[in-house]
C-alpha angles and dihedrals in degrees: 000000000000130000133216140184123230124199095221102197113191107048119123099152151044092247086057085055089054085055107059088040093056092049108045086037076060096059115100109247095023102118099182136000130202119194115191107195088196091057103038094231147114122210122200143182115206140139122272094207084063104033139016122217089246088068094048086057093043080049086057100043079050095064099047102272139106116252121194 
């Protein structure tokens, strides 16, 4: 398993929070995600044999936010 963290621009709610969780939680190979509104970040465990980084952040642009 590797982790990375995700800048999520975009999010001003809880319900925005539910979103990106929703989506990245959706990615093959993700096992948990954790989205900090604060922040402004999502942090997520997955496995690189299933999914690359540049997908998780195409995961999140798909569902309405900016990913860098």
């Amino acid at each position: 398993m590797e982790q990375v963290t995700i800048k999520v621009g975009g999010m001003s709610c809880q319900g925005c929070v539910k979103g990106v969780t929703a989506a990245l939680g959706a990615v093959a190979g993700v096992t948990t995600v954790s989205v900090d509104l604060g922040a402004g970040e999502a942090r997520v465990d997955f496995d690189p044999t299933q999914v690359t980084p540049a997908a998780l952040n195409q995961a999140v642009e798909d569902a309405g936010f900016e990913a860098g």
